[in-house]
C-alpha positions in Angstrom: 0.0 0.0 0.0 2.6 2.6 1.2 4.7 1.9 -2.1 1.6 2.7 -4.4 1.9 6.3 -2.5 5.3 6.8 -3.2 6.6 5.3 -6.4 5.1 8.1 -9.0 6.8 10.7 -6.5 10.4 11.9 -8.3 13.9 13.0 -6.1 12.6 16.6 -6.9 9.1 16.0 -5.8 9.6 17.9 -2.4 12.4 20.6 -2.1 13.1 21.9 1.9 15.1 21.4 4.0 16.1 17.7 5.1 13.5 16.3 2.3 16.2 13.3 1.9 14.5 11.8 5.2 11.5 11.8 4.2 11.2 8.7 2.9 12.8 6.7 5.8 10.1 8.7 8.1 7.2 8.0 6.7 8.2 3.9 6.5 8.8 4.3 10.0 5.9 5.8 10.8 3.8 3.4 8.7 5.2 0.4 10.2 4.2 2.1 13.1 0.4 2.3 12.4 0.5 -1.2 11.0 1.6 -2.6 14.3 -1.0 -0.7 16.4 -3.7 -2.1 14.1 -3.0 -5.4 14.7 -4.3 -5.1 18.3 -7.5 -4.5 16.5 -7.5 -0.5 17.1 -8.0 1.9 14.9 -5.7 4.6 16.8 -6.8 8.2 16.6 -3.8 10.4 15.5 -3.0 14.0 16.6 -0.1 15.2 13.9 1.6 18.4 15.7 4.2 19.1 13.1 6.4 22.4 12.8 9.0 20.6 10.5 7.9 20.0 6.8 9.2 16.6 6.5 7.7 15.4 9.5 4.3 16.5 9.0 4.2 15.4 5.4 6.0 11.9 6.0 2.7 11.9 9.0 0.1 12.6 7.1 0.9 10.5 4.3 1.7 7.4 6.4 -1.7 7.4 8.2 -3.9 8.4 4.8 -1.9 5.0 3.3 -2.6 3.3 6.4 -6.2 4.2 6.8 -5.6 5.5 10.2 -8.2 8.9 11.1 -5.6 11.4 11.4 -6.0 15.1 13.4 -4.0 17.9 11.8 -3.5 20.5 14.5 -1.6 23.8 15.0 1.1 23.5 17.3 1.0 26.9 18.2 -2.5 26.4 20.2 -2.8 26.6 24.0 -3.3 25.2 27.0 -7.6 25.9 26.8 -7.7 24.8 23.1 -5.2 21.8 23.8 -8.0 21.1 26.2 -10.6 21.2 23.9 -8.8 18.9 21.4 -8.1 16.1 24.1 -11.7 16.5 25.3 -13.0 15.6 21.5 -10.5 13.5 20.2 -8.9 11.2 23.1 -5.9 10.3 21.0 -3.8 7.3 20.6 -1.3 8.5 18.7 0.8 11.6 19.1 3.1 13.2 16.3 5.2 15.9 17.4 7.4 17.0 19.9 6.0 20.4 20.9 3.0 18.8 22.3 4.7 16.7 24.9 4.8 19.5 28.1 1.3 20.4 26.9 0.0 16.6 27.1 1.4 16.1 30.8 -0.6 19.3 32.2 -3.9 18.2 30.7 -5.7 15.4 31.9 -7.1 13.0 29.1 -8.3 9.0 28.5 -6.5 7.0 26.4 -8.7 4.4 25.6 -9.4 1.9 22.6 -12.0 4.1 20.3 -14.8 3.6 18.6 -14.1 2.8 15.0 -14.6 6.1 13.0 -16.0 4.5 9.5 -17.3 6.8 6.3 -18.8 4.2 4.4 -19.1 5.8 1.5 -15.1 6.6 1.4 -12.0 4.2 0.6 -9.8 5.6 3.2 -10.1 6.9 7.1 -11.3 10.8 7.6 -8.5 13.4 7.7 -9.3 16.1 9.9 -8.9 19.7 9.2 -9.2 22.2 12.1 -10.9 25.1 12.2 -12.6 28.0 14.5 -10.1 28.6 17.2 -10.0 32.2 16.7 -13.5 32.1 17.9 -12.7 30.0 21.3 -13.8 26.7 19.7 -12.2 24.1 17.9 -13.4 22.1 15.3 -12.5 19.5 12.8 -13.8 19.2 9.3 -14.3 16.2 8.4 -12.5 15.3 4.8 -11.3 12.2 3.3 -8.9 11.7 0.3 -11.6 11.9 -2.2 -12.7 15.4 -1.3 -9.1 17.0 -1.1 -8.7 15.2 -4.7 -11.7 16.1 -5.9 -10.5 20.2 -4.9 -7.1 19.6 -6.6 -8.8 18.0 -10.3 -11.1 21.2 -10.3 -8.3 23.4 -9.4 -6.3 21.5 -12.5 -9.3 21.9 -14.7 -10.0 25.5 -14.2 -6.3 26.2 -15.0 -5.5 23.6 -17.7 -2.6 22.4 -16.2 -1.4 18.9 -16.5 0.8 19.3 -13.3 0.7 21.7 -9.9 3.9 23.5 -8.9 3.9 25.1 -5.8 6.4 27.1 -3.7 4.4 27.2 -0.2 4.9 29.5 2.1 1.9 29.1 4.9 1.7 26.9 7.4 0.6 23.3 6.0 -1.7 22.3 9.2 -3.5 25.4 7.3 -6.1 24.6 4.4 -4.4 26.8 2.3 -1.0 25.1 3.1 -2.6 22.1 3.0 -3.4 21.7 -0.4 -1.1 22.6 -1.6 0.7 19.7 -0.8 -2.0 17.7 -1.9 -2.1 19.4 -5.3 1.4 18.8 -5.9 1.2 15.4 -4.7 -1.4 14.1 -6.9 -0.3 15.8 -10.4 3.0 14.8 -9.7 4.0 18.0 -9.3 7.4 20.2 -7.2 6.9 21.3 -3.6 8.7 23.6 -2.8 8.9 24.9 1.0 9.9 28.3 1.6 8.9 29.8 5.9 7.5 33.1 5.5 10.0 34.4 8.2 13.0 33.4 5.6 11.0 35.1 2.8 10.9 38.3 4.9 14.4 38.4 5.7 15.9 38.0 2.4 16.8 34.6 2.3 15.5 33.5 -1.3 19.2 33.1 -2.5 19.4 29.7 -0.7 16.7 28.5 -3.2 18.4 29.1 -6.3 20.7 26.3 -6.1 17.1 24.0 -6.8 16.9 25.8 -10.5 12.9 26.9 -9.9 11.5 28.5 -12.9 9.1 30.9 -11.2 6.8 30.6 -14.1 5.7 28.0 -13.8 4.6 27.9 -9.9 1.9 28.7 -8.1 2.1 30.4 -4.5 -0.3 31.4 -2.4 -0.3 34.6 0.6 -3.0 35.8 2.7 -3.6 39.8 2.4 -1.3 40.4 5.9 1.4 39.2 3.8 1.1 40.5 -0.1 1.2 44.1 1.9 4.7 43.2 4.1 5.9 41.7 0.7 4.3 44.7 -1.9 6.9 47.2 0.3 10.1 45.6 -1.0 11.1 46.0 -4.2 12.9 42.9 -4.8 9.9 41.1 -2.9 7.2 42.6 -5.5 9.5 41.6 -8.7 10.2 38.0 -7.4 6.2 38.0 -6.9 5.8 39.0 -10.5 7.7 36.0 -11.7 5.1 33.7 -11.1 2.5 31.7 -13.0 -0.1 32.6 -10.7 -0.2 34.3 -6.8 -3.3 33.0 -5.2 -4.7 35.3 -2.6 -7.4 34.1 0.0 -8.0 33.7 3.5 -9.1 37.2 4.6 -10.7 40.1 2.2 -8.1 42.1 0.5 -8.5 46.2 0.2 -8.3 48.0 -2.9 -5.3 50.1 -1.9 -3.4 46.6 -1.6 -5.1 45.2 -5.3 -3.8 48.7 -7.0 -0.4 48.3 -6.0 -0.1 44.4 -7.2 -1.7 45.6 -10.8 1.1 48.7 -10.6 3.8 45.5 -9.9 2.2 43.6 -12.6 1.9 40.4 -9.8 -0.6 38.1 -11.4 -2.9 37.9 -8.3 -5.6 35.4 -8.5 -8.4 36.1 -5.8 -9.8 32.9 -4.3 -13.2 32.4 -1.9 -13.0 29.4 -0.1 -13.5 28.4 3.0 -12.0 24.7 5.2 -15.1 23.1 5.0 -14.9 23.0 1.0 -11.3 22.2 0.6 -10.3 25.5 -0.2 -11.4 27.4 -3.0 -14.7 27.3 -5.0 -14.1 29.9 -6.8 -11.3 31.8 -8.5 -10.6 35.4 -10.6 -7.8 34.3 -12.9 -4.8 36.6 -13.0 -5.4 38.3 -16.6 -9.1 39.2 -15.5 -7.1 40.8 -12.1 -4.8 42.1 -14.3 -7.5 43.6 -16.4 -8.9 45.6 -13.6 -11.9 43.1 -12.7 -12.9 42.7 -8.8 -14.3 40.0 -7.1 -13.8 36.4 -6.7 -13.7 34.8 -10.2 -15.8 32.3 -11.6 -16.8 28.8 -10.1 -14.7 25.9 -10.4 -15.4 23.0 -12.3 -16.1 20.7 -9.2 -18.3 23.4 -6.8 -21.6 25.0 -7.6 -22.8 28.3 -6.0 -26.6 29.3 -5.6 -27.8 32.8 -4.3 -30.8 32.7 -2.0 -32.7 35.0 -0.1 -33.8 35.2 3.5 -37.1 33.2 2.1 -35.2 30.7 0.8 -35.7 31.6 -2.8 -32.7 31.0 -5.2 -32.0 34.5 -6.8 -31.7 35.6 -10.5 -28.1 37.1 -11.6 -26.5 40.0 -9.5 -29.2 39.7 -6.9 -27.3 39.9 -3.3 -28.4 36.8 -1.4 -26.6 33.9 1.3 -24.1 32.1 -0.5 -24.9 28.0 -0.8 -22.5 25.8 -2.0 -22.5 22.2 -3.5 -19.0 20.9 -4.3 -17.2 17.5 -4.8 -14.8 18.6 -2.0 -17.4 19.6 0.6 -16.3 18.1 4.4 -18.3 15.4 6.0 -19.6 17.1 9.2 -17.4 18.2 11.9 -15.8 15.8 14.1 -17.6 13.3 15.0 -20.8 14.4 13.4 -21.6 13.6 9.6 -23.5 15.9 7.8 -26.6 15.3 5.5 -24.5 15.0 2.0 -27.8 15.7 0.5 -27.9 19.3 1.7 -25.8 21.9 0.7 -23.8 23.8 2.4 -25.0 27.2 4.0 -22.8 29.7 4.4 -22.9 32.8 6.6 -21.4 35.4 3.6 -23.7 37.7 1.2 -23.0 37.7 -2.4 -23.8 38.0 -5.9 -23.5 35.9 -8.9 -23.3 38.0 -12.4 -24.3 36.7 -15.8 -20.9 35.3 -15.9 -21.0 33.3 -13.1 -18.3 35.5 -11.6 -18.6 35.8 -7.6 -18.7 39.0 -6.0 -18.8 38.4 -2.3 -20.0 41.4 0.5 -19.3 40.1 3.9 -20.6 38.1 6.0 -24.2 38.5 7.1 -23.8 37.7 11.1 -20.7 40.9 10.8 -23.9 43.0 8.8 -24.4 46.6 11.2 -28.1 47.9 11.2 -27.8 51.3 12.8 -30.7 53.5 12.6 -32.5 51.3 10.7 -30.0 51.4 8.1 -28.0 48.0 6.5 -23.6 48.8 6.8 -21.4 46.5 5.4 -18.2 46.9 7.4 -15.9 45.8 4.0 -17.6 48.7 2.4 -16.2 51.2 5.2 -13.2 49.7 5.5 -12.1 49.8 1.9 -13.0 53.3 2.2 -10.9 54.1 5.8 -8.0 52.7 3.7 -8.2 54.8 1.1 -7.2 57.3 3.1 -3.7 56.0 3.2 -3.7 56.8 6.8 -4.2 53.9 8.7 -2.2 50.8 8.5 -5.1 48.4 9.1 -8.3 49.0 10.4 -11.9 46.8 10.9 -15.2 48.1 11.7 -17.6 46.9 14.0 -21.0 47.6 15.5 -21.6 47.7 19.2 -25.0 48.2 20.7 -26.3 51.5 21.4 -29.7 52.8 23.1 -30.1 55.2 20.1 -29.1 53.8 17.0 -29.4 50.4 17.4 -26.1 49.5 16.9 -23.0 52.1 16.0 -20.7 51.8 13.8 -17.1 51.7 15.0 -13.7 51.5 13.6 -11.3 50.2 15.8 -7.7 50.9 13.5 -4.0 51.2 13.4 -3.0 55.1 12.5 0.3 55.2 10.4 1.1 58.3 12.5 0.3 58.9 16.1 0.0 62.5 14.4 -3.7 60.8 12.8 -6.8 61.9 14.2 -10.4 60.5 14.4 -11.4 64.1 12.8 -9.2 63.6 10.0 -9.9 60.8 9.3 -13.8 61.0 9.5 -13.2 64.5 7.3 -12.1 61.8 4.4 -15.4 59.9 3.7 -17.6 62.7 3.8 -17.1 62.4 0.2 -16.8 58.7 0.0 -19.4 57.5 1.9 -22.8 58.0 3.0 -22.6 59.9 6.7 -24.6 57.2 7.9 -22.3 54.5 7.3 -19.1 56.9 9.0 -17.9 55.5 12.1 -19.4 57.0 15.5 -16.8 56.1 17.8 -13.2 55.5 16.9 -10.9 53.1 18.8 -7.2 53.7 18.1 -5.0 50.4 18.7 -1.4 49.3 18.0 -2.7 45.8 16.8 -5.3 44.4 15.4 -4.1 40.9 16.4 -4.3 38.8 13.1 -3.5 35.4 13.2 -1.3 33.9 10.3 -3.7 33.8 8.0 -4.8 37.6 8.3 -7.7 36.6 10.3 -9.1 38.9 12.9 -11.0 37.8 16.2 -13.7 39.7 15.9 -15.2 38.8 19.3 -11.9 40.6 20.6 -12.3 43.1 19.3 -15.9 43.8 20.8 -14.5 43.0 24.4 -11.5 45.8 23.3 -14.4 48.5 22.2 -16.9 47.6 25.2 -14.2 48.3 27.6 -12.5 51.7 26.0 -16.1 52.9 25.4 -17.4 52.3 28.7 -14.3 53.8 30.3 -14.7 57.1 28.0 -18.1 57.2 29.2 -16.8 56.5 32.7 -14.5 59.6 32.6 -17.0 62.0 30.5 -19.3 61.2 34.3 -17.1 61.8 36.3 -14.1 64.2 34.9 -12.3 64.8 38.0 -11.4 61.1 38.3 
């Protein structure tokens, strides 16, 4: 079994650091698996990889194996590493950082109850996600859906083979696949940190002969804008075949300076529940000038309803549903009704086209004096200004209006005032959808995929608002 996963790989399959033990790690770790199973347990596994190697040689020695296999971050703490023991009770344990964690927390290692998908060939391989919202969760995929994501990913490009120089975490979705994009087309992985991309250290990579044109890589908005500042950054960007951009929505101030650069962006909407993207704006449509998320990919459909439950006509802002070969299972350990799709909690529109335009999501929606804000909307236009550095808006409850808006943002000067910046969208936006209260911060607090935690945030403007309102009562305090 294990040789059928390796023997279409070439020497050059995976380029990093150490990739010449990969082989003789992922044997071991099989052999491994195959032992435990013969006690007549399917073991649980928790795979809490930093290196590369490791976690590759991991997960593909308990997907051969047929072993149910947790990908987790290893940079999650004691109260999540909590949660994860609670739901899971593993067997198994891959990784070293774990190891202090796992003697503080208090867990049952017992034989589990055999995790089958009947409908699937191999055990589940579980994708976590939430977190940044207090509470972990695994989506449930198995090697059909992530394959099923990389054919319509090949399809929509017309590429015979996937080339990818990665630079996001792998136990990420959007690291994730593309490993397993690479893997099945029998294409080059190529592992580059961030960190070393940051400081300069590219030349180390040139002894591997990469012809930039023909990869993909992929960033999250956070890191296009540390990249976009360097010269030599933005012209090694422009080399590729394509720059997929996803994970958190990008501003337009960011999108004009990657069309100045000439970096072929692609924009992606996806989400970990569907395997990563469903839909895609190819780079000569970014290029071009066009917005939005790009058209549908071969393997995902994308309906438009209202709050009725009527499927909309074309450019007719609705909930997003989604039906896709590479939709998850259910979430750890419940499976979902595969009949149903798969509601979603963002607003969008589909043109004539099919091209995705995407507004936010509803739950984030502000209704202030009986008036619908988008925060996307007033935060495209807050950066605009080219004096904040990042910003998000949110609405917190008010006895007047409802809700109010409020931007909570990073000045670019501690010269930059609320005033001034308020004086800016007069003529930009409606007054109604200007920020009420303003909240200036030296962090927003993004995790690595640009993602904020929004429900921070709320606790950070409840408790500076109620302390301004605190000192406007009593002033002498």
């Amino acid at each position: 079994m294990l040789e059928n996963w390796i023997s279409h790989l070439s020497n050059e399959w995976l380029v990093c650091e150490n990739n010449h033990q990969f082989l003789p790690i992922v044997e071991k770790l099989y052999l491994q698996l195959i032992e435990f199973k013969q006690n007549e347990k399917i073991p649980n596994i928790l795979l809490v990889e930093r290196q590369p190697v490791s976690f590759i040689a991991g997960l593909i020695a308990a997907i051969a194996a047929k072993c149910p296999i947790f990908i987790c971050n290893p940079d999650w703490q004691y109260q999540e590493w909590q949660q994860v023991f609670d739901l899971v009770k593993p067997d198994i344990i891959w990784g070293e950082e774990i190891s202090e964690k796992q003697n503080t927390i208090t867990h049952k290692i017992s034989v589990q109850e055999k995790f089958y998908l009947s409908d699937s060939q191999f055990s589940p391989i579980m994708i976590p996600t939430g977190g940044s919202s207090g509470e972990i969760k695994f989506a449930i995929h198995t090697w059909e859906t992530l394959t099923a994501s990389s054919q319509g990913f090949q399809k929509y490009f017309q590429i015979p083979q996937v080339n990818s120089i990665c630079v996001l975490p792998l136990h990420h979705v959007s690291g994730l696949m593309q490993l397993i994009r690479s893997f099945t087309s029998n294409g080059r992985l190529v592992i580059l940190p961030f960190r070393e991309l940051e400081n300069d250290q590219l030349k180390k990579y040139q002894r591997y002969n990469i012809d930039h044109s023909k990869f993909f890589t992929s960033l999250v908005p956070t890191q296009l804008q540390r990249l976009i500042q360097k010269s030599d950054s933005s012209r090694w960007l422009s080399q590729f075949k394509t720059v997929l951009l996803g994970g958190a929505p990008a501003w337009d101030e960011l999108l004009s300076k990657a069309r100045y650069y000439n970096i072929p962006l692609a924009l992606t909407y996806g989400m970990t529940e569907t395997a990563s993207q469903v839909a895609t704006l190819k780079p000569e449509d970014f290029l071009k000038g066009k917005l939005g998320c790009g058209q549908v990919l071969p393997h995902a459909k994308v309906y438009i309803y209202n709050n009725k439950k009527y499927k909309l006509k074309s450019n007719k802002i609705g909930k997003l549903n989604i039906d896709a070969q590479s939709l998850f299972l259910g979430y750890y350990p419940h499976i979902r009704n595969k009949s149903e799709s798969l509601k979603v909690d963002d607003l969008g529109l589909l043109d004539e086209e099919n091209y995705l335009y995407v507004m936010g999501r509803d739950s984030d929606k502000i209704i202030t004096g009986g008036e619908n804000v988008y925060p996307l909307e007033v935060e495209s236009a807050i950066r605009q200004t080219e004096m904040v550095s990042d910003i998000c808006v949110i609405g917190v409850a008010d006895k007047i209006w409802g809700e109010a808006v409020t931007a909570i943002y990073v000045p670019k000067s501690t010269d930059i005032t609320s005033s001034e910046l308020k004086s800016q969208l007069t003529i930009k936006i409606s007054k109604f959808k200007i920020p009420k209260y303003w909240i200036p911060v030296s962090s927003l607090g993004r995790n690595s995929q640009g993602k904020i935690n929004r429900q921070k945030l709320h606790e950070i403007a409840r408790n500076k608002l109620s302390l301004n309102l605190t000192k406007s009562q009593n002033p002498k305090s």
